[in-house]
ZADO-1210 file (C-alpha; in nm, 4 decimals, padded with zeros to 6 digits):
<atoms>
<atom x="01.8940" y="01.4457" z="01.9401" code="UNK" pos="1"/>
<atom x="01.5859" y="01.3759" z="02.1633" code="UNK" pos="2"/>
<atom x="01.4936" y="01.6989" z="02.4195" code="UNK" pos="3"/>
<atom x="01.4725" y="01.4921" z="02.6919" code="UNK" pos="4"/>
<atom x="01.5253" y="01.1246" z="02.7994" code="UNK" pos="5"/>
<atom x="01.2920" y="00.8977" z="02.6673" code="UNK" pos="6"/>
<atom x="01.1882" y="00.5638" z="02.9247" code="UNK" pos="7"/>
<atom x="00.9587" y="00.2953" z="02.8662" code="UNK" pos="8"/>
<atom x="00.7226" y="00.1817" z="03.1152" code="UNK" pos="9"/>
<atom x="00.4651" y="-00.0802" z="03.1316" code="UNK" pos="10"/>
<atom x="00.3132" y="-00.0185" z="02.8443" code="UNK" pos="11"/>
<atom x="00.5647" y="00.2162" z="02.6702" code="UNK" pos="12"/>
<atom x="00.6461" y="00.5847" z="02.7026" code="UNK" pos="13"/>
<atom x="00.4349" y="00.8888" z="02.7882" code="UNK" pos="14"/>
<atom x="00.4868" y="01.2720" z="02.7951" code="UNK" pos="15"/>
<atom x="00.3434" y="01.6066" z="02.8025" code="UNK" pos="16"/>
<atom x="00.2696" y="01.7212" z="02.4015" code="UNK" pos="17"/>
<atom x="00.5422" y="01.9613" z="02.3072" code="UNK" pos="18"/>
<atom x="00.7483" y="01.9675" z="02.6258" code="UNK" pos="19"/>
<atom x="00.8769" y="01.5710" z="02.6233" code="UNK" pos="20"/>
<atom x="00.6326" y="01.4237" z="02.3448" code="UNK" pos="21"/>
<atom x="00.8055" y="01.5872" z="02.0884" code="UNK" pos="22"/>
<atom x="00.8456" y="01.4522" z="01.7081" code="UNK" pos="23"/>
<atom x="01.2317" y="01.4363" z="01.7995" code="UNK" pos="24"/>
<atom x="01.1340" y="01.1733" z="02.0968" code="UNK" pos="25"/>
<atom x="00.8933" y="01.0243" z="01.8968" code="UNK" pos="26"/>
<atom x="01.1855" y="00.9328" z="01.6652" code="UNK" pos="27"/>
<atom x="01.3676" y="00.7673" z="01.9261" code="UNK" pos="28"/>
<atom x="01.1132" y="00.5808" z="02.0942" code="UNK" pos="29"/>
<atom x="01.0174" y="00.4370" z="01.7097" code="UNK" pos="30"/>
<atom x="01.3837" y="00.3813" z="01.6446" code="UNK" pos="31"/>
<atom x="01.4290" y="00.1560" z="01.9520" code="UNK" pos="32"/>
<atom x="01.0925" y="-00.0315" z="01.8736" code="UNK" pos="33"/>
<atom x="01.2222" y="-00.0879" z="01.5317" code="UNK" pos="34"/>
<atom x="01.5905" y="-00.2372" z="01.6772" code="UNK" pos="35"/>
<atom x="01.3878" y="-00.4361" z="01.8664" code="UNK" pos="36"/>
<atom x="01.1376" y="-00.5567" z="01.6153" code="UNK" pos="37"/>
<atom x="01.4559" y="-00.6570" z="01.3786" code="UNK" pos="38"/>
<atom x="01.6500" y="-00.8387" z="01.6149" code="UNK" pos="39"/>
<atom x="01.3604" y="-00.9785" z="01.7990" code="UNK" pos="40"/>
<atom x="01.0721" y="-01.0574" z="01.5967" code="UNK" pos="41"/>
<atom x="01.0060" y="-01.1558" z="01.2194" code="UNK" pos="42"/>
<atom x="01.0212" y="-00.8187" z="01.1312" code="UNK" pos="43"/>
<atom x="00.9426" y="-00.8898" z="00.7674" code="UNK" pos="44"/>
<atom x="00.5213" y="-00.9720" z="00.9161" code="UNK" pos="45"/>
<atom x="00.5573" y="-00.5674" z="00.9808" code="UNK" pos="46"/>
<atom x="00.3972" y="-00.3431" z="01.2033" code="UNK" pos="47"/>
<atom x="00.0489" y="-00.2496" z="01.2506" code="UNK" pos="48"/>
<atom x="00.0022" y="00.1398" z="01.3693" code="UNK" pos="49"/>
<atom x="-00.2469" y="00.3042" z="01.5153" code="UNK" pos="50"/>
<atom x="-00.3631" y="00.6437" z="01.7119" code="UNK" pos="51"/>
<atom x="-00.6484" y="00.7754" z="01.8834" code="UNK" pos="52"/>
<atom x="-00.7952" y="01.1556" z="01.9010" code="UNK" pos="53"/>
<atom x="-00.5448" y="01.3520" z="02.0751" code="UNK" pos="54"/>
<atom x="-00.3662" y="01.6394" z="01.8980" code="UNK" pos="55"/>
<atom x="-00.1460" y="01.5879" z="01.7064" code="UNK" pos="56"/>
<atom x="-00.2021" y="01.1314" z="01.7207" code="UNK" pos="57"/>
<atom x="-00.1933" y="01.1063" z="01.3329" code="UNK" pos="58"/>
<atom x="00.0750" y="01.2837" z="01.2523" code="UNK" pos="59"/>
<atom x="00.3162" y="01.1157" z="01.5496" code="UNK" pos="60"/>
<atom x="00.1952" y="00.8113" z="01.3912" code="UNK" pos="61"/>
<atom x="00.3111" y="00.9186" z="01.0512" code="UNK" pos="62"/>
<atom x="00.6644" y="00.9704" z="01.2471" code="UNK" pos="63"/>
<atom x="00.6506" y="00.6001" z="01.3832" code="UNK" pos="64"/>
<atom x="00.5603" y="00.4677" z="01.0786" code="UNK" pos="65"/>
<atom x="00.8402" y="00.6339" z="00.8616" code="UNK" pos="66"/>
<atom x="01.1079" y="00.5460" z="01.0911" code="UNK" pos="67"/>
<atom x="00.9830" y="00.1979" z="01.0520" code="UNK" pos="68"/>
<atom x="00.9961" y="00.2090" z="00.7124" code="UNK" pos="69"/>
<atom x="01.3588" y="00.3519" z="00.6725" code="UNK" pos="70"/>
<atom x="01.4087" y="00.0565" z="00.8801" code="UNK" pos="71"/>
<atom x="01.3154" y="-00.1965" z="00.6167" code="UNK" pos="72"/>
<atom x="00.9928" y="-00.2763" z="00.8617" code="UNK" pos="73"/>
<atom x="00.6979" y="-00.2962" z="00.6712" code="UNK" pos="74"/>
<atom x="00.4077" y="-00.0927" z="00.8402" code="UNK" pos="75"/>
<atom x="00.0413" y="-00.1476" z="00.8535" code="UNK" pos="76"/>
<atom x="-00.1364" y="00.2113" z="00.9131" code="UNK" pos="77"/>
<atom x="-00.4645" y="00.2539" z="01.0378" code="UNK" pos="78"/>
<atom x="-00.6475" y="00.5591" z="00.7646" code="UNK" pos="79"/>
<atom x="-00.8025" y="00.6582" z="01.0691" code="UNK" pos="80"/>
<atom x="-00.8464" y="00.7304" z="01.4244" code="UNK" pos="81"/>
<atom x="-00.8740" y="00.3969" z="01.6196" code="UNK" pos="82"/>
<atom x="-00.9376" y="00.2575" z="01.9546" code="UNK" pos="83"/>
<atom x="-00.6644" y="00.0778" z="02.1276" code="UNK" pos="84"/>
<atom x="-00.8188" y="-00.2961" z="02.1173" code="UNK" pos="85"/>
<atom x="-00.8683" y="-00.2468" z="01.7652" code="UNK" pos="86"/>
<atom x="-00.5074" y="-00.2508" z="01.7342" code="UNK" pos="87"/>
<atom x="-00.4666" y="-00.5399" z="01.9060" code="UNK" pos="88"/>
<atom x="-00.7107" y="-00.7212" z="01.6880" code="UNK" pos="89"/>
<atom x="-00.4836" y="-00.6017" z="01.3859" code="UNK" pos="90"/>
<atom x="-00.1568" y="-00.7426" z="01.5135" code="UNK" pos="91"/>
<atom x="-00.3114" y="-01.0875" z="01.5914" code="UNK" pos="92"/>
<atom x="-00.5048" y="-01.1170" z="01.2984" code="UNK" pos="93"/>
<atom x="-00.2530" y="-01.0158" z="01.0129" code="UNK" pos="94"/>
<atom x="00.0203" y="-01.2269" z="01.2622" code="UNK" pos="95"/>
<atom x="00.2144" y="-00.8955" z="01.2435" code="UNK" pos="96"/>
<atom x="00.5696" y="-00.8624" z="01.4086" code="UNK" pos="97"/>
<atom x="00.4017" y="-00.6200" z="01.6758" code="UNK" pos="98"/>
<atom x="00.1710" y="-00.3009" z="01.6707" code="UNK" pos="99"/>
<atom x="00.2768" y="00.0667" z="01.7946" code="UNK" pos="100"/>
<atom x="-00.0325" y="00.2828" z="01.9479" code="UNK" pos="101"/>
<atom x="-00.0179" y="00.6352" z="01.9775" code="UNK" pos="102"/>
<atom x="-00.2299" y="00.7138" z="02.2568" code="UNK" pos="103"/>
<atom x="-00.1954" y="00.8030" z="02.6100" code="UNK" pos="104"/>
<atom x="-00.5028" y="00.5776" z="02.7470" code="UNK" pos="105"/>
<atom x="-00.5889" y="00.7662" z="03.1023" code="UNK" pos="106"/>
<atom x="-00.3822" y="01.0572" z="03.1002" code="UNK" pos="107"/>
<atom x="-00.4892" y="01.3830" z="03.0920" code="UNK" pos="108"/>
<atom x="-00.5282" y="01.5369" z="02.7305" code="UNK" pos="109"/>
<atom x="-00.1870" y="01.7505" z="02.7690" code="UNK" pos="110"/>
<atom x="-00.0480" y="01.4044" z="02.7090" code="UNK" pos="111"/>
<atom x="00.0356" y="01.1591" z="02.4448" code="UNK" pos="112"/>
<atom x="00.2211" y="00.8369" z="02.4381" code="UNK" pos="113"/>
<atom x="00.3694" y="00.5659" z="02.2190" code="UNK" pos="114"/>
<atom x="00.2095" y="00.2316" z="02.3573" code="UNK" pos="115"/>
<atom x="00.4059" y="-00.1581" z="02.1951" code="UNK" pos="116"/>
<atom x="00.2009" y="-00.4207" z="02.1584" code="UNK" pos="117"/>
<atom x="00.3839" y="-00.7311" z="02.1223" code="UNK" pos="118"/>
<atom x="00.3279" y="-00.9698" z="01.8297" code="UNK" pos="119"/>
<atom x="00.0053" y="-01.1712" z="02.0448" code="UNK" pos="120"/>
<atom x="-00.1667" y="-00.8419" z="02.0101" code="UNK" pos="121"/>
<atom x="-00.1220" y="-00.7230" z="02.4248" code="UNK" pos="122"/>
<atom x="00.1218" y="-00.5434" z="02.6333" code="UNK" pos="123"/>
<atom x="00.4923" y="-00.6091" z="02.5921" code="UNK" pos="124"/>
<atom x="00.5992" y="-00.8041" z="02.9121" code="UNK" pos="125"/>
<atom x="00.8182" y="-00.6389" z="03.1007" code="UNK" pos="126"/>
<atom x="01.1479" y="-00.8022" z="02.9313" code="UNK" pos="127"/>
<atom x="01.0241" y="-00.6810" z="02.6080" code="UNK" pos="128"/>
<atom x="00.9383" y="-00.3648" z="02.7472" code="UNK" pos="129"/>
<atom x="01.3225" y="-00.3463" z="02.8994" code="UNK" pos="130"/>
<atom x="01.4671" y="-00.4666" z="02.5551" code="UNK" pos="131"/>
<atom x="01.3302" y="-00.1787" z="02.3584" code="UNK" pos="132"/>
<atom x="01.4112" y="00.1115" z="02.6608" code="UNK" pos="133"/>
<atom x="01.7841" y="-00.1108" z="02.5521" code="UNK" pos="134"/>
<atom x="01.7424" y="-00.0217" z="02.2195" code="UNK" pos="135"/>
<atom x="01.7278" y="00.3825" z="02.3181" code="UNK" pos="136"/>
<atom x="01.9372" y="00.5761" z="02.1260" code="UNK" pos="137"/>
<atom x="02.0730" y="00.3135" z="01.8991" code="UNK" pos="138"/>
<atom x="02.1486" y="00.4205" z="01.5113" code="UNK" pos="139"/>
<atom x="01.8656" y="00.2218" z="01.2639" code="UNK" pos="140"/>
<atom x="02.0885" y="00.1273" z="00.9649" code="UNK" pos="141"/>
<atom x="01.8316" y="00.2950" z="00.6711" code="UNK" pos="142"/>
<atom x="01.6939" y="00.0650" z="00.4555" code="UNK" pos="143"/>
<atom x="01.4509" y="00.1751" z="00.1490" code="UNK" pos="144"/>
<atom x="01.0720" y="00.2269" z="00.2361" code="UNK" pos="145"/>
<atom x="00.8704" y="00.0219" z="00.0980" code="UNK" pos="146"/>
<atom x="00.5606" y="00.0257" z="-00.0731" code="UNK" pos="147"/>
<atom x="00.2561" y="-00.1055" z="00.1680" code="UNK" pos="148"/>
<atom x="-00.0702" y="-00.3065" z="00.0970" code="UNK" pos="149"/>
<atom x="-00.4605" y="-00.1684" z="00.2506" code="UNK" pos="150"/>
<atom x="-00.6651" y="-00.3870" z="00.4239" code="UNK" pos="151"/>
<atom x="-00.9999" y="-00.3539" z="00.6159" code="UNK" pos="152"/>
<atom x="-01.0724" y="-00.4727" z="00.9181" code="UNK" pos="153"/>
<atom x="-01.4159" y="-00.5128" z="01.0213" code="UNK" pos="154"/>
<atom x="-01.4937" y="-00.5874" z="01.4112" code="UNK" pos="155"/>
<atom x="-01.8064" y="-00.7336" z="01.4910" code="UNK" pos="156"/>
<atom x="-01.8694" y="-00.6147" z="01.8541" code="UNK" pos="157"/>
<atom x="-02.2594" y="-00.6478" z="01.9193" code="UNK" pos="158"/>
<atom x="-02.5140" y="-00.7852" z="01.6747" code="UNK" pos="159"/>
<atom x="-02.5982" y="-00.4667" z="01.4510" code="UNK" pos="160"/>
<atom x="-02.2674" y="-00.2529" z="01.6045" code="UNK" pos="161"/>
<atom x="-01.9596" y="-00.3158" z="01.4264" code="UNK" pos="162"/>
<atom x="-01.6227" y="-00.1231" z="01.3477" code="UNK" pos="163"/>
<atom x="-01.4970" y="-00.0981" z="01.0436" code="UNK" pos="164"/>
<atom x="-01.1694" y="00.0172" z="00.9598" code="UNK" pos="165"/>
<atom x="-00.9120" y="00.0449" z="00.6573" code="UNK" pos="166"/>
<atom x="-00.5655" y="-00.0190" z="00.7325" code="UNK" pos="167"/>
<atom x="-00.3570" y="00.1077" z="00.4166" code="UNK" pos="168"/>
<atom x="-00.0361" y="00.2851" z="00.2558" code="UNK" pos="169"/>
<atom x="00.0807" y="00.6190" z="00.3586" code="UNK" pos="170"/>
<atom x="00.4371" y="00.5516" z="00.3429" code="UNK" pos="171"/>
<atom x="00.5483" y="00.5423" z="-00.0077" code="UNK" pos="172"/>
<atom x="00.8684" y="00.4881" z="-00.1995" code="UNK" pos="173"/>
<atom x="01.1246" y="00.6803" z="-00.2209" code="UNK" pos="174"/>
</atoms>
């Protein structure tokens, strides 16, 4: 049962670490992105997922990416802290079904969020963003996790500057 009522916005939801972002939240905001992933998307090109430095990023990510996975959603994880774009680049280059962030962009650090990024790699439009907030408190029917593949990314941003990142397994069979 979440703690308090979870609502997408532009770019997804946001909330104050350990008063609304909670893991319990967390689980329904990833269970409604998964619904919406399985009856929207090709769910079987999975789901890239991401976070950036705020407390507690990785392990809400971990969340996400489990629920995902009981979903029969195969998951991309980034093995690392990553910036938002870089995410982007991930779902458009491996053609994935969408990407989840786990960020809160502009708000204050007392705050963490769970961004969508649509299967192009930018913001969901606002229909997609209104489907998942739909898909709120709708039961996932469990499906067994699956075993995931690594892959690095390498992003070439300015001659000599580049980012490289490793995209792997963390969620494991069960």
């Amino acid at each position: 049962m979440a703690d308090t009522v979870v609502k997408f916005g532009t770019d997804g939801w946001r909330g104050i670490i350990a008063d609304d972002f909670t893991y319990a939240n967390v689980r329904v905001a990833a269970s409604a992105i998964a619904n919406y992933v399985l009856a929207h998307e090709d769910a079987s090109a999975g789901v890239c997922i991401a976070y950036d430095t705020r407390f507690g990023s990785r392990s809400f990510a971990n969340v996400v990416a489990e629920v995902l996975a009981k979903a029969g959603i195969p998951v991309v994880m980034a093995a690392d802290i990553t910036p938002t774009p870089a995410l982007s680049y991930a779902v458009r280059e491996r053609k994935a079904a969408g990407g989840v962030m786990i960020t809160s962009s502009h708000n204050p650090a007392e705050w963490n969020g769970v961004k969508y990024k649509a299967s192009y790699g930018g913001s969901g439009k606002p229909s997609i963003m209104a489907s998942i907030e739909g898909y709120l408190g709708e039961p996932l029917d469990p499906q067994p996790l699956r075993r995931l593949t690594s892959i690095r990314i390498t992003l070439r941003l300015l001659p000599g500057l580049s980012i490289s990142m490793r995209f792997g397994s963390r969620v494991t069979s069960s």
